[in-house]
LUMTI-526898 format. One record per atom (N, C-alpha, C, O): residue in three letters; y, z, x. Coordinates in steps of 0.001 Angstrom, whole numbers, padded with zeros to 6 digits, always signed. Last residue first. Layout:
<atoms>
ALAYZX...
</atoms>
This chain:
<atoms>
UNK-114104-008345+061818UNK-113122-009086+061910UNK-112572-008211+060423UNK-111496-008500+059900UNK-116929-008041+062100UNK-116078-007344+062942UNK-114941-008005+062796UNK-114573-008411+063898UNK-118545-007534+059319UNK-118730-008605+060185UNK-117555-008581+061360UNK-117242-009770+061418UNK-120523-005152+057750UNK-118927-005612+058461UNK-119639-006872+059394UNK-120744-007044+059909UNK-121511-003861+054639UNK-122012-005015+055694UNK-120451-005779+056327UNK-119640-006531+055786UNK-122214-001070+053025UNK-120844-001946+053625UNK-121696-002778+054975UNK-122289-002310+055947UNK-124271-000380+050728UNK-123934-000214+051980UNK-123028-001156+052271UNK-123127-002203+051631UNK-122206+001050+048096UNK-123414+000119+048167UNK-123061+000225+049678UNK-121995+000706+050061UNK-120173+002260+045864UNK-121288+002611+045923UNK-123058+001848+046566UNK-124209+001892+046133UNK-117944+000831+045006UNK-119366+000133+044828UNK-120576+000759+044893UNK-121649+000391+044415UNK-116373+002410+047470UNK-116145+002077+045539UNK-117269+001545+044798UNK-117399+002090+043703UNK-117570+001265+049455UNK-117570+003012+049319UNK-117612+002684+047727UNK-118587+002699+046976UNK-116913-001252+049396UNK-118685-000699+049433UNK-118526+000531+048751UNK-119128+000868+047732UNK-114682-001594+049614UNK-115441-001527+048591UNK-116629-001519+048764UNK-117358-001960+047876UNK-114024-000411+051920UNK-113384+000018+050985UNK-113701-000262+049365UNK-113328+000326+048350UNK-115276-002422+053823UNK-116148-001094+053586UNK-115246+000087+052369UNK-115721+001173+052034UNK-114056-004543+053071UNK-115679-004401+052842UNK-115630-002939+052775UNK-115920-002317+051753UNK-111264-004113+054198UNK-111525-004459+052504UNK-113360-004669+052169UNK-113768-004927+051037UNK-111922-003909+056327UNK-111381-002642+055839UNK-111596-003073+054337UNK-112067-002338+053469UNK-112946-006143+057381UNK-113956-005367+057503UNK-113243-003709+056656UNK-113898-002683+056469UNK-110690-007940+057095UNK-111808-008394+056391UNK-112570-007040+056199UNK-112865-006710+055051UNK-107969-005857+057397UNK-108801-006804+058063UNK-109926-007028+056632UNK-109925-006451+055544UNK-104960-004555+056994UNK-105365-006339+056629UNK-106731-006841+056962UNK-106910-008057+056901UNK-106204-002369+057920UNK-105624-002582+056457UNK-105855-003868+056009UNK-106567-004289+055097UNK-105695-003143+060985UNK-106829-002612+059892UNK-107122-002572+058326UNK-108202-002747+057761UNK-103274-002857+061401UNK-103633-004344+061511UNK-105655-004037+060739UNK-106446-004797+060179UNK-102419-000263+060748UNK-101898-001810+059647UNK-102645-002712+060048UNK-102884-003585+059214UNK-103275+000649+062689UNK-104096+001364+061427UNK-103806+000093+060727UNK-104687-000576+060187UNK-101967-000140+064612UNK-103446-000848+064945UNK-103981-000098+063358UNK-105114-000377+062966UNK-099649+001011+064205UNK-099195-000371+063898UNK-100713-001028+063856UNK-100907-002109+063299UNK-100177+004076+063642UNK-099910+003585+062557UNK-099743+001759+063036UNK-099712+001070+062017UNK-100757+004163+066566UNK-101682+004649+065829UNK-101572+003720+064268UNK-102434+002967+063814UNK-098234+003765+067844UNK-099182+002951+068274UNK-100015+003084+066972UNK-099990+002095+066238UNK-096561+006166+066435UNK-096199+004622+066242UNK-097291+003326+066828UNK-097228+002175+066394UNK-098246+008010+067851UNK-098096+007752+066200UNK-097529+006711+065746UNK-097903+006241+064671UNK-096819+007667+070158UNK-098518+007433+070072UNK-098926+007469+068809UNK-100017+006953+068563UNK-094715+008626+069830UNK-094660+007031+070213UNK-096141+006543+070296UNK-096550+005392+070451UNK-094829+011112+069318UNK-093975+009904+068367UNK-094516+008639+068468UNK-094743+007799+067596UNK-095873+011973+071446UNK-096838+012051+070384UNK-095978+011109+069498UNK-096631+010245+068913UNK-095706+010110+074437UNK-094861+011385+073869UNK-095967+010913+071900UNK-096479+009872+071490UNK-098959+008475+076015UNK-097523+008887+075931UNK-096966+010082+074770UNK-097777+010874+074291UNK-101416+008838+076306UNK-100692+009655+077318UNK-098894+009661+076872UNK-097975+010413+077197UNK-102820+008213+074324UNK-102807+009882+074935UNK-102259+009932+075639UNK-102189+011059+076128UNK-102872+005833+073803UNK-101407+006666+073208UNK-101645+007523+073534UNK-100750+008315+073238UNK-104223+004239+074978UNK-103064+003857+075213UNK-102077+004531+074961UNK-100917+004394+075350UNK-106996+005442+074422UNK-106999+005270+075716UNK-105246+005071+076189UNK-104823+005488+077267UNK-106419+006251+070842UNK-106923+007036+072699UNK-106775+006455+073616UNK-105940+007163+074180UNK-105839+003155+070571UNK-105203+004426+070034UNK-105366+005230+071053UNK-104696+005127+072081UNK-108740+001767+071634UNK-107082+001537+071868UNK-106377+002864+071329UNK-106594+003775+072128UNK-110622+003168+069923UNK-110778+003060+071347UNK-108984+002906+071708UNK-108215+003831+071971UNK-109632+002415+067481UNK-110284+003892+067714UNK-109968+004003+069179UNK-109156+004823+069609UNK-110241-000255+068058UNK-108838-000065+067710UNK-108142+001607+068041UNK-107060+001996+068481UNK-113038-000515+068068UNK-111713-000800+069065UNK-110641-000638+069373UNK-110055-000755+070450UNK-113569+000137+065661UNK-114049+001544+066577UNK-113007+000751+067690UNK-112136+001471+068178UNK-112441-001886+063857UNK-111972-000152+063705UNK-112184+000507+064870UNK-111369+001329+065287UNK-114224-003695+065098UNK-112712-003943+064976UNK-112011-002633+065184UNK-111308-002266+066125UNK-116945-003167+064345UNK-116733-003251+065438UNK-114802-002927+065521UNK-114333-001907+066028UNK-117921-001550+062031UNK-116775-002119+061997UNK-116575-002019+063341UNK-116081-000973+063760UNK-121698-001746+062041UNK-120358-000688+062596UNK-119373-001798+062233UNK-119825-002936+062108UNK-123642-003417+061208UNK-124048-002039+061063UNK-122498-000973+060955UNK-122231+000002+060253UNK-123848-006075+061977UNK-123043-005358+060681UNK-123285-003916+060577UNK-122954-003387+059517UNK-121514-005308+064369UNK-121860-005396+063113UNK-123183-006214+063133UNK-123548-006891+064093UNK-121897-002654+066288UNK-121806-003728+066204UNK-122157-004042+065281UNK-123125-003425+064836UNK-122809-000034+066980UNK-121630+000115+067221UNK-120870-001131+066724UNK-119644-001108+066625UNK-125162+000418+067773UNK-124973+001162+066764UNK-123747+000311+066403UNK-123801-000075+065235UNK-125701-001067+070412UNK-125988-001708+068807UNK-125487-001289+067770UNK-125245-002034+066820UNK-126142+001104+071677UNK-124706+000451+072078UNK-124317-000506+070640UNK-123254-000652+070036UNK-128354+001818+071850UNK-127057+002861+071410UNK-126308+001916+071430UNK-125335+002328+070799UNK-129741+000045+072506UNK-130309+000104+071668UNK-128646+000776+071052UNK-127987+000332+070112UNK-128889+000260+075311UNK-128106-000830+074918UNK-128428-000773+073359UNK-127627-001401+072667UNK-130599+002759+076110UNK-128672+002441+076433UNK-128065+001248+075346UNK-127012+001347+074717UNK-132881+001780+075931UNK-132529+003076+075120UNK-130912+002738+074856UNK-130269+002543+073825UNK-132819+000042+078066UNK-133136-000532+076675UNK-132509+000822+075388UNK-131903+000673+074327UNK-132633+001572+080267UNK-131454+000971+080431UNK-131699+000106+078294UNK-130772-000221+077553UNK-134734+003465+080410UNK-133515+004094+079824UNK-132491+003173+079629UNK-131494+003522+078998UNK-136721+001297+080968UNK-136597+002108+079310UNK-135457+002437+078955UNK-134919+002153+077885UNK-135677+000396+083582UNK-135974-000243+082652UNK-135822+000200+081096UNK-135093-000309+080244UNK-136045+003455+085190UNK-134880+002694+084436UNK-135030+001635+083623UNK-134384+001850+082598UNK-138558+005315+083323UNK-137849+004426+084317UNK-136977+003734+083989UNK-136836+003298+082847UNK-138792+007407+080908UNK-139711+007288+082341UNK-139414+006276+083422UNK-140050+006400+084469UNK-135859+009193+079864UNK-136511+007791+079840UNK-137201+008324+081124UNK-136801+009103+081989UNK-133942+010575+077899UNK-135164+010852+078558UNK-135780+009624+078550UNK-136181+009034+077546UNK-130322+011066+078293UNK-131784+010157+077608UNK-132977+010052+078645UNK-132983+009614+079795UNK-127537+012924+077199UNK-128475+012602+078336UNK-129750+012006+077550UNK-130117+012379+076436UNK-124418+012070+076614UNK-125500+011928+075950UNK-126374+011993+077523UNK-126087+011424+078576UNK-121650+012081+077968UNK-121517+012369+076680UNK-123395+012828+075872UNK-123587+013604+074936UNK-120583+013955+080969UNK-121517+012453+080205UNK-121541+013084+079070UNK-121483+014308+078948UNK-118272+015450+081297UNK-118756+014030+082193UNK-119290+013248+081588UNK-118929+012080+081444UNK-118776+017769+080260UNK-117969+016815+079631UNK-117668+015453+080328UNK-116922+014571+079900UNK-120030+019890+081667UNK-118791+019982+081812UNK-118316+018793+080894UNK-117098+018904+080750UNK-122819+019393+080496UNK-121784+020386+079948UNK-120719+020696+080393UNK-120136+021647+079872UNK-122917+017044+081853UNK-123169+017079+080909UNK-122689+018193+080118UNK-122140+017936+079046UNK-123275+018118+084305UNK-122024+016707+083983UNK-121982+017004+082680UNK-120855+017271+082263UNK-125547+019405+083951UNK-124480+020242+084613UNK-123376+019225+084200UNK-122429+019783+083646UNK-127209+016887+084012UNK-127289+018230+083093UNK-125982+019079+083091UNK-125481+019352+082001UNK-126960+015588+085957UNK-126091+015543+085251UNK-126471+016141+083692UNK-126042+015821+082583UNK-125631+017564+088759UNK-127166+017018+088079UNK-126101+016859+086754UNK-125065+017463+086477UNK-122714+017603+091426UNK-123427+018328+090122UNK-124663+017270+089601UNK-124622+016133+090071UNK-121446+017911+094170UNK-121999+016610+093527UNK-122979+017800+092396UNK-123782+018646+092787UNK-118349+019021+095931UNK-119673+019284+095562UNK-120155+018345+094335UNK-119296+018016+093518UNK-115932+018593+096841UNK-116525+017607+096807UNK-118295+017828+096531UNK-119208+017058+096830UNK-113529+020753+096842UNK-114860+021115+097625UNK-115797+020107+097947UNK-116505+020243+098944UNK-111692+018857+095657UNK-111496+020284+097231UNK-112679+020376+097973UNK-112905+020196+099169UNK-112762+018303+093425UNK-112483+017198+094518UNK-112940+017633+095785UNK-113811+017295+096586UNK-113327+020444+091930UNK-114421+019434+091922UNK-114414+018466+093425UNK-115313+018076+094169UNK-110845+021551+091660UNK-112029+022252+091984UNK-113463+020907+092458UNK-114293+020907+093367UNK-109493+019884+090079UNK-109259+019984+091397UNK-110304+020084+092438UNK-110633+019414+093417UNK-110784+020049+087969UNK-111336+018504+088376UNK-110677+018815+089985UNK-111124+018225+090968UNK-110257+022583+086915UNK-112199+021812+086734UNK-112129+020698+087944UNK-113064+020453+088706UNK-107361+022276+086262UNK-108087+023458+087318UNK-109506+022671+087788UNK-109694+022251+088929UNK-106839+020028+084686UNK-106598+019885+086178UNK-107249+021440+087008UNK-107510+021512+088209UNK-109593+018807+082978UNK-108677+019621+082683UNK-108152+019456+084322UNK-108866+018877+085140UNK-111267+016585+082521UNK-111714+018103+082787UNK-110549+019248+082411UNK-110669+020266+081729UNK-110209+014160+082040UNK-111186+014502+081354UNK-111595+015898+081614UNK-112362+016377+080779UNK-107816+014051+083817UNK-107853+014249+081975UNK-109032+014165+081311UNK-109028+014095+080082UNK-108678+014773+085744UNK-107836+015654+085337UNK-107693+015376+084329UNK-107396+016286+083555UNK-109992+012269+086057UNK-111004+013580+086297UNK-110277+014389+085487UNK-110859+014856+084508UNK-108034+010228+086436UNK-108942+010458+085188UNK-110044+011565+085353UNK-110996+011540+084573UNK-106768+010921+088666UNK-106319+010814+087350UNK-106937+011370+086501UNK-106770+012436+085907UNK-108769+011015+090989UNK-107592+012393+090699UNK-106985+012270+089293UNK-106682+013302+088694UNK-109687+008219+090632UNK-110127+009529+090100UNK-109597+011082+090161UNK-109983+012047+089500UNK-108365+005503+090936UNK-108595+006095+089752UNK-108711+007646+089662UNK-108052+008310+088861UNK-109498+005554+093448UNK-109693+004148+092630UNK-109900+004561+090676UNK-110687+004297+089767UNK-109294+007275+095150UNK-108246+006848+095137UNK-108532+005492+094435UNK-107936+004462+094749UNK-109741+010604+096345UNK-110832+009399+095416UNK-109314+008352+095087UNK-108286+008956+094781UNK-108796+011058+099155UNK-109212+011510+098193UNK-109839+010307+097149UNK-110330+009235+097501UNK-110317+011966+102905UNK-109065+010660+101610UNK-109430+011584+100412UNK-110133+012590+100505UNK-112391+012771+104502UNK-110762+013004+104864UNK-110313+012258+103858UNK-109446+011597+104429UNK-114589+012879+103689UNK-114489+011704+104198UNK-112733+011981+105151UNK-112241+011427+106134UNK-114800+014972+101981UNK-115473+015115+103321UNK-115500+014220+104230UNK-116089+014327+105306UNK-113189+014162+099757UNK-112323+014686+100366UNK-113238+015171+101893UNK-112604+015650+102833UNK-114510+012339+098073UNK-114188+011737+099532UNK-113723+012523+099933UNK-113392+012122+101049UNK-116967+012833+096333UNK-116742+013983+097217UNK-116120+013244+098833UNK-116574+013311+099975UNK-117682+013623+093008UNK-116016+012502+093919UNK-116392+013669+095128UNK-116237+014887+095046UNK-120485+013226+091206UNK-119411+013625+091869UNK-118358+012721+092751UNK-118321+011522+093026UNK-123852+013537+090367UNK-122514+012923+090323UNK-121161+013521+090936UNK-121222+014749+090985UNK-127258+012456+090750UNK-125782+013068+090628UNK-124820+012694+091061UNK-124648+011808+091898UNK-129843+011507+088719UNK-129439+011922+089954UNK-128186+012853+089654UNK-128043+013677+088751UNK-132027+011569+086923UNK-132284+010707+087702UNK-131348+010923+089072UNK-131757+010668+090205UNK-132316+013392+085151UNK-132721+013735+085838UNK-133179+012354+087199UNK-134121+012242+087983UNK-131609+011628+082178UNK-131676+012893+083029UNK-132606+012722+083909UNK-133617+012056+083688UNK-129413+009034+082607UNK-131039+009304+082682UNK-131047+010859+083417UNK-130717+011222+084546UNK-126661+009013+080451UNK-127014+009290+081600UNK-128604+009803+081511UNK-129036+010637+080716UNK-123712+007462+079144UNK-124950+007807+079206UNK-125826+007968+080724UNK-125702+007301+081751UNK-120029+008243+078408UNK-121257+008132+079733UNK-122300+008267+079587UNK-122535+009449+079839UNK-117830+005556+077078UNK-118640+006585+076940UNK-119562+006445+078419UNK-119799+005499+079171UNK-115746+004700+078235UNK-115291+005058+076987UNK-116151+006138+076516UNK-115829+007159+075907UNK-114755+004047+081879UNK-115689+003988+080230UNK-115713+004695+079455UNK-115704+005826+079939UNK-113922+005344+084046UNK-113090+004014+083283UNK-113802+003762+081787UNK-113241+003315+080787UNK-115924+006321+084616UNK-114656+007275+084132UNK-113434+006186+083320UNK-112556+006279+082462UNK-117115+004952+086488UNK-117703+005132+085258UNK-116356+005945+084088UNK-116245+005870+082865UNK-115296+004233+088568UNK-115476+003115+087834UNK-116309+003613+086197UNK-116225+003000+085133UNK-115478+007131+089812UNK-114134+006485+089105UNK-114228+005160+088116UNK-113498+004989+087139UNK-118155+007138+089963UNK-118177+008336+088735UNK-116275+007399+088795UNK-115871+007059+087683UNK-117955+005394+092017UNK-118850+005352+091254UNK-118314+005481+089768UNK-118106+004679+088858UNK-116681+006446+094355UNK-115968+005605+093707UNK-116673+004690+092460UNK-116211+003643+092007UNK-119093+009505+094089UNK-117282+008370+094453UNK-116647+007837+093931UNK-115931+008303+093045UNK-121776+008014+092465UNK-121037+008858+092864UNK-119811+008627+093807UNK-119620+007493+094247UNK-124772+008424+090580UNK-122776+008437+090204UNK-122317+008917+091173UNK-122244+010145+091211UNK-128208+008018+091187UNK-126886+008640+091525UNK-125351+008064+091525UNK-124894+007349+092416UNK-129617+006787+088215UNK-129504+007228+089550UNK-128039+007665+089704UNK-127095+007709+088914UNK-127596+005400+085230UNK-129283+005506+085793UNK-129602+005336+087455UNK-129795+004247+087996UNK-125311+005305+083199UNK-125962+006387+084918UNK-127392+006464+084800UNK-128129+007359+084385UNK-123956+003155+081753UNK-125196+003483+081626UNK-125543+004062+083476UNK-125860+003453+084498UNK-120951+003228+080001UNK-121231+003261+081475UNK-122979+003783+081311UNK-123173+004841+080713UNK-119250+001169+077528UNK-120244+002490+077849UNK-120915+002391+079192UNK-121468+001318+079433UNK-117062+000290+075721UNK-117611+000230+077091UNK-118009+001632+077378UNK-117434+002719+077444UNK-115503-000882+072666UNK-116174-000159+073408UNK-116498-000265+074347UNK-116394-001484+074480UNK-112342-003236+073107UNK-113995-002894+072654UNK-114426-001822+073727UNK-114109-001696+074909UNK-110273-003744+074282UNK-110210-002942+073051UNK-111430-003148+072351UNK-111506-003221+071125UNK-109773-003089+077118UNK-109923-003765+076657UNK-110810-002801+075148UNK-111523-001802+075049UNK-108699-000814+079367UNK-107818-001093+078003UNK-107689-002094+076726UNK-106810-002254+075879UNK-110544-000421+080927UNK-110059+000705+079758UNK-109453+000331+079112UNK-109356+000903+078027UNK-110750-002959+082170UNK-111860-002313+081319UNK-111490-000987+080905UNK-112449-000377+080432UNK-108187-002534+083255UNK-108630-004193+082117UNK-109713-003224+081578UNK-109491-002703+080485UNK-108321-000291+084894UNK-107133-000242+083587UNK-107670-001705+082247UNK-107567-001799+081024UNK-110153-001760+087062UNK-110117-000645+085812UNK-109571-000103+084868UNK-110179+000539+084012UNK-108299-003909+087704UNK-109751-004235+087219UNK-110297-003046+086418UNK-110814-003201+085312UNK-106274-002205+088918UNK-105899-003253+088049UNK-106912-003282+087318UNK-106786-002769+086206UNK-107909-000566+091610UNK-107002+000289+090172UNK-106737-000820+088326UNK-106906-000453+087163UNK-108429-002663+092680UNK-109710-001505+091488UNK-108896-001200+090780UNK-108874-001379+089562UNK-105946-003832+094049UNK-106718-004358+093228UNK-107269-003740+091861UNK-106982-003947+090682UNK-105296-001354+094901UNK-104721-001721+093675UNK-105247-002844+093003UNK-105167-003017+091787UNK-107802-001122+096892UNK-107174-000108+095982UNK-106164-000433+094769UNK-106251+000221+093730UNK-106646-003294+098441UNK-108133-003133+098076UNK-107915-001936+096717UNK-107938-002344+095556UNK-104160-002475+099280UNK-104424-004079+098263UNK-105719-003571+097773UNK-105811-003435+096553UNK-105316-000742+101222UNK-104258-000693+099833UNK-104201-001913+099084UNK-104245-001750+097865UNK-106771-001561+102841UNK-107216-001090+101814UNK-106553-000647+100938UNK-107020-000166+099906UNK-104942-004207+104033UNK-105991-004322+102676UNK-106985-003190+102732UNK-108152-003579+102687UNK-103375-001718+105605UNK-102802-002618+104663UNK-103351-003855+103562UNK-102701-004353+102643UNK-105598-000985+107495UNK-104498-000114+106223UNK-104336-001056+105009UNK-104899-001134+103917UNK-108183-003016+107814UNK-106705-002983+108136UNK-106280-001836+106984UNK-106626-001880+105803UNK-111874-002984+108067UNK-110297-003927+107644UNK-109024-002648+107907UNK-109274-001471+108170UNK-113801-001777+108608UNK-113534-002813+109394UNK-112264-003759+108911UNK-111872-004863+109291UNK-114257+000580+106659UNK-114146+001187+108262UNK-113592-000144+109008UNK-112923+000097+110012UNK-114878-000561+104560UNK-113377+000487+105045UNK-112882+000260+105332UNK-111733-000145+105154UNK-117256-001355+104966UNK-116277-002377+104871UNK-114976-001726+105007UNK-114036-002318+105539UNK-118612+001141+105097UNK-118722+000226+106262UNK-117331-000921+106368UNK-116654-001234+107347UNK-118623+002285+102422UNK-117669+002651+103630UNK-117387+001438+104990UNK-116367+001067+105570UNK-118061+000693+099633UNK-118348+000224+100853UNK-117826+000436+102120UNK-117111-000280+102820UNK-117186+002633+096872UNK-116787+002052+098065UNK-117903+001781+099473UNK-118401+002689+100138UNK-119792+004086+095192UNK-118925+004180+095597UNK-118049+003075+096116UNK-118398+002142+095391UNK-122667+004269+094210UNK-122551+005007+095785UNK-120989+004750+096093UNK-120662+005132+097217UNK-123807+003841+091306UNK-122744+003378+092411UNK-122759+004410+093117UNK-122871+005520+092596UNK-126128+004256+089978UNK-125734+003336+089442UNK-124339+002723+090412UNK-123902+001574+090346UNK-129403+004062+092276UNK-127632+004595+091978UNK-127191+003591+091053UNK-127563+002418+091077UNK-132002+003877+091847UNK-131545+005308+092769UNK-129958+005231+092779UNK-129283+006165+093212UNK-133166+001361+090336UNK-133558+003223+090037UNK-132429+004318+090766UNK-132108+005392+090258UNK-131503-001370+089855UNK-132264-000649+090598UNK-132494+001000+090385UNK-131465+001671+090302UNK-127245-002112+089430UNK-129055-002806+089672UNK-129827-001530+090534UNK-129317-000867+091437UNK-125920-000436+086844UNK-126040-000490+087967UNK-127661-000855+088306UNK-128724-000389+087896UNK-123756-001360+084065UNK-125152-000918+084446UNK-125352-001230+085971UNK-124931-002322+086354UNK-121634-000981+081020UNK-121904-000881+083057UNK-123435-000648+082929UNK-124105-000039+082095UNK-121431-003114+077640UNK-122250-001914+078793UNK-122563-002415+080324UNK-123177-003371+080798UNK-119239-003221+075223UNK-119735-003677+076729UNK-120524-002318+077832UNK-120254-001259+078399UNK-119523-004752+071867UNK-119773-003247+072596UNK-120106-003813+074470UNK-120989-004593+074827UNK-119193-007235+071066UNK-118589-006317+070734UNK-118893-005003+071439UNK-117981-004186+071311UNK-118868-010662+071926UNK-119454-009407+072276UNK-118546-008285+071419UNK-117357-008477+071163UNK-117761-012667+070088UNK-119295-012319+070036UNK-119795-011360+070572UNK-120876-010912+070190UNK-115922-013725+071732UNK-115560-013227+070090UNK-117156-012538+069539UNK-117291-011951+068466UNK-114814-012774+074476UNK-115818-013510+073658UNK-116211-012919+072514UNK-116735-011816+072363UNK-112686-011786+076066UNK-112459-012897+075601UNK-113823-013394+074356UNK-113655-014281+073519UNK-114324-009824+076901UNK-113617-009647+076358UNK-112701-010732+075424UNK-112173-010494+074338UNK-115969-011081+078944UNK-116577-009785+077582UNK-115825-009650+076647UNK-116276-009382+075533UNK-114305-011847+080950UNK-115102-012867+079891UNK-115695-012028+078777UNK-115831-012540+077666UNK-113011-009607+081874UNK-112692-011134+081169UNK-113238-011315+080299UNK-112985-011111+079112UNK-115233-008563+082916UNK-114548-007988+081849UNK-113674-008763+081006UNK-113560-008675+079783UNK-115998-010511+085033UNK-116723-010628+084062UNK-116091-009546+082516UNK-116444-009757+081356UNK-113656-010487+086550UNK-114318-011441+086051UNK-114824-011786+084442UNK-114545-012488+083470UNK-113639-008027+087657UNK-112923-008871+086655UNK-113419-009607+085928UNK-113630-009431+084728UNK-116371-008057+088929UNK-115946-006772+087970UNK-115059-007519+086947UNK-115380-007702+085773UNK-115809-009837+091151UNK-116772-010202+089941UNK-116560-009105+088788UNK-116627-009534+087636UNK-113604-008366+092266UNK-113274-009195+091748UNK-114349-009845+090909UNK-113936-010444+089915UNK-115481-006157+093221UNK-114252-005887+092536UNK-113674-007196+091053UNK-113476-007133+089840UNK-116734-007673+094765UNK-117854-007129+094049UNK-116345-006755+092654UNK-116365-007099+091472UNK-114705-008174+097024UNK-115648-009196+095966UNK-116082-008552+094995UNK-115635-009069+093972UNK-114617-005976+097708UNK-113236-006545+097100UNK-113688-007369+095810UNK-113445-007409+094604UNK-117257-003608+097094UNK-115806-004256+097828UNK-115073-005470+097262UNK-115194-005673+096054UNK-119195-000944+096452UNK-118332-002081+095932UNK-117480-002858+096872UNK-116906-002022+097570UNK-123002-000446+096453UNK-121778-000063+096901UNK-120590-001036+096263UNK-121007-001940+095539UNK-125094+000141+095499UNK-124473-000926+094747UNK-122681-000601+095055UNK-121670-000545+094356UNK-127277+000544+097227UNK-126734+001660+096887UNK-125186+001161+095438UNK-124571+001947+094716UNK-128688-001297+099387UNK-129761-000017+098161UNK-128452+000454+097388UNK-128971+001049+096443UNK-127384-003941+096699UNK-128595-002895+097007UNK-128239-002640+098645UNK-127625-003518+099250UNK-125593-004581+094433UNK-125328-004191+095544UNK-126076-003921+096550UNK-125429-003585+097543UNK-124530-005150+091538UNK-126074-005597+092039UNK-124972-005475+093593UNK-123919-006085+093782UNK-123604-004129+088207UNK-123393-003892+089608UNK-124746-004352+090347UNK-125857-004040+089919UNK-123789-006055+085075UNK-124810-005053+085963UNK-123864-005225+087647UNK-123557-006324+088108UNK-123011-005794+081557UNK-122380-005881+083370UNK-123161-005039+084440UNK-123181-003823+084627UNK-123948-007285+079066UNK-124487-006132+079584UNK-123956-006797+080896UNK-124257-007920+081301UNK-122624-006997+075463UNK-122468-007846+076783UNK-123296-006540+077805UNK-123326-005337+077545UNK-123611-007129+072365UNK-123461-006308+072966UNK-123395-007294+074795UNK-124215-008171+075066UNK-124205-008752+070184UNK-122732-008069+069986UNK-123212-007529+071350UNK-122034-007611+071001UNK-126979-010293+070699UNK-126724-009127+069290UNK-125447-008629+069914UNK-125818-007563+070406UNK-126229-010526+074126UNK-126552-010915+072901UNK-126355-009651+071883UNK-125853-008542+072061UNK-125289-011266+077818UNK-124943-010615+076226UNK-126502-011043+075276UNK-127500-011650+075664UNK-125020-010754+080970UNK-125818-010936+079665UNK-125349-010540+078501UNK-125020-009371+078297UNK-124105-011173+084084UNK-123574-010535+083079UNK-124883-011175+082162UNK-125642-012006+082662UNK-123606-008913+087263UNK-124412-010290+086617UNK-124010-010093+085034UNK-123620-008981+084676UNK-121930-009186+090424UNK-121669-008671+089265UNK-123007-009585+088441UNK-123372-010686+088853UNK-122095-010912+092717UNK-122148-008895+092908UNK-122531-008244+091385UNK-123169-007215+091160UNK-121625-013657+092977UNK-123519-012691+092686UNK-123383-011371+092985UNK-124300-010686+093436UNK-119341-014488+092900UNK-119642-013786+094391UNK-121169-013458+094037UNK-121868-012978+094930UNK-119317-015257+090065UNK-119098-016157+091119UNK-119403-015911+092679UNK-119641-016789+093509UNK-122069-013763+088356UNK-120624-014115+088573UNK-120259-014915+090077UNK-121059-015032+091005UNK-125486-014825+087506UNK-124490-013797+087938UNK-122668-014307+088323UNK-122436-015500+088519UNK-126783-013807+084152UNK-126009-015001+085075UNK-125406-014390+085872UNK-124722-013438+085497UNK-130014-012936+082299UNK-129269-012649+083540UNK-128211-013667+084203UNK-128780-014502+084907UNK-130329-014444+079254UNK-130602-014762+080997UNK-129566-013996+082126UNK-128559-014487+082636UNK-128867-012572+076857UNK-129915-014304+077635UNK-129795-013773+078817UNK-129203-012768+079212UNK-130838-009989+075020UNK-129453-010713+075722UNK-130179-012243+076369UNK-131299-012754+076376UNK-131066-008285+072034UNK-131634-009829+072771UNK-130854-010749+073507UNK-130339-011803+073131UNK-130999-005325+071557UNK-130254-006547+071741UNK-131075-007268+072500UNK-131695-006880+073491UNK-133708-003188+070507UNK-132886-003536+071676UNK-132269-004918+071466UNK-133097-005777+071164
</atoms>
């Protein structure tokens, strides 16, 4: 397991961050349910900022404080007591703060330990990958019982991770699946048998190591990451022109001329992510 420092928390104390060994760890701290609001939003920034800016993290892992959710969503209560007109600010805010953590060009892996759900499974959907404690809870978008629809992301990114029949289906009815069931629809990538969150959250970050040098060409898998997240959506020309300009900046790197002679060398390739 990475040897992070000291729990710090961000300027509102919604968000807390830790790094070490390459890996940054963003914990949601909300309790009971790690609901979100503006603040909590804006420590989100924050701290993706700073993960990102720091030449030392390479893999970033969500983690939600406590056993029973990694997010419950939006802070209905807080909704319910402001104005139309900041929960649309409120909403483009998330929307902004989740495009930064999809489009920051290191890994980000969402660790579901307890129940995903709402505006939860939209903030996890923002991540690159989903690990998930079986059998700790479930997941789903079910504002349409609220009267709204998921609106911090998730009519989007459901439909491109499910397909648009799967993810309609999902909203309409707002039924919440185990994430066994997530799991073979293509929600979570990996389920991990852990006896409490503590373990599963060490299991999580142990994975996350894989990914960081020297073991991984941190640089490549970012770049991996960028390519998908920036060129699936546009026309395939112009996502082959993304593809080929982050392949060149690969070519030139330190870590393409290691592992190009390792292979030739016949020896393990030691990357240093640059």
């Amino acid at each position: 397991m990475p040897t992070l420092s000291a729990p710090e928390a961000m300027p509102r104390g919604l968000v807390t961050y830790a790094s070490g060994d390459g890996v940054a760890l963003l914990t949601l701290r909300n309790p009971p349910a790690n609901g979100y609001s503006h603040d909590m939003m804006r420590d989100l920034d924050e701290a993706v900022l700073r993960a990102r800016f720091d030449d030392d993290v390479h893999v970033v892992v969500l983690a939600g404080e406590g056993e029973r959710f990694f997010c419950a969503g939006a802070d209905i209560a807080m909704l319910d007591a402001v104005t139309p007109q900041f929960k649309y600010m409120f909403c483009l805010h998330a929307n902004e703060t989740l495009l930064r953590l999809e489009h920051t060009p290191k890994l980000t892996i969402a660790a579901l330990g307890g129940h995903c759900v709402g505006g939860g499974l939209e903030v996890a959907l923002a991540c690159d990958l989903r690990l998930a404690r079986r059998g700790s809870g479930k997941t789903g978008l079910p504002e349409v019982k609220l009267g709204v629809l998921p609106g911090t992301g998730g009519t989007q990114r459901l439909a491109r991770a499910l397909g648009k029949a799967k993810a309609i289906e999902l909203m309409i009815t707002g039924n919440l699946v185990d994430y066994e069931a997530a799991q073979a629809l293509g929600l979570v990538n990996q389920l991990i048998d852990a006896e409490d969150e503590a373990s599963f959250l060490r299991e999580v970050l142990d994975y996350a190591k894989r990914f960081t040098p020297p073991k991984a060409p941190s640089m490549a898998v970012g770049h991996i990451k960028r390519a998908v997240q920036s060129g699936a959506e546009l026309p395939l020309e112009a996502g082959l022109a993304l593809e080929r300009e982050l392949q060149a900046k690969l070519f030139a790197s330190d870590d393409a001329a290691e592992g190009i002679g390792a292979f030739v060398d016949k020896r393990k390739a030691n990357f240093q992510g640059h």
